[in-house]
C-alpha positions as CSV (number, residue, x, y, z in Angstrom):
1,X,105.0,88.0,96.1
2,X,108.7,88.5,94.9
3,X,111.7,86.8,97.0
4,X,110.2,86.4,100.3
5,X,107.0,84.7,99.4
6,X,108.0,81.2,99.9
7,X,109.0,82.1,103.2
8,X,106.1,83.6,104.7
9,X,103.3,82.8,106.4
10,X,101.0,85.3,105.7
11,X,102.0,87.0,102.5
12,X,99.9,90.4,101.4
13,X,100.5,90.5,97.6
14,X,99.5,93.8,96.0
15,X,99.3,93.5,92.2
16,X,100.8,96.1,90.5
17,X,104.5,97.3,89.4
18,X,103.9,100.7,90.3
19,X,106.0,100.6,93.7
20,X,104.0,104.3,95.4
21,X,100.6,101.7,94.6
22,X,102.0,99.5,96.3
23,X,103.0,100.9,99.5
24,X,100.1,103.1,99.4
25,X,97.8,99.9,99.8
26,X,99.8,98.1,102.4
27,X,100.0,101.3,104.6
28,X,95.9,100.8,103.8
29,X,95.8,97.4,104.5
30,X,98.1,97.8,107.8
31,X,95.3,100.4,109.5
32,X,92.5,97.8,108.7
33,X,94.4,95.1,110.3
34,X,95.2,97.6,113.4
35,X,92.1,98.7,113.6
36,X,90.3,94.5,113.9
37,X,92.7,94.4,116.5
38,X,92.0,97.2,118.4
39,X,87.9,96.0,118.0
40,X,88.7,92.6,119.2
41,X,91.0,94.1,122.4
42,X,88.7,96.5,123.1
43,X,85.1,95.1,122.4
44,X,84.1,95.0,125.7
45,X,85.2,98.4,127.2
């Protein structure tokens, strides 16, 4: 969670010390979350 943790509201926490890991799953983890938003905007089109 590091420095920031107590300060956020949503905090995505990837556990590992390996800082490539890391970044590799939150670029993952940011397309998901882009992609349920598209699918809620754009259910109905």
């Amino acid at each position: 969670g590091g420095k920031m943790k107590d300060i956020c509201q949503y905090l995505i926490a990837v556990p590992s010390n390996d800082t490539p890991r890391i970044q590799e799953a939150h670029i993952t983890i940011g397309h998901i979350l882009c992609e349920i938003v598209e699918s809620e905007l754009f259910k109905n089109a």
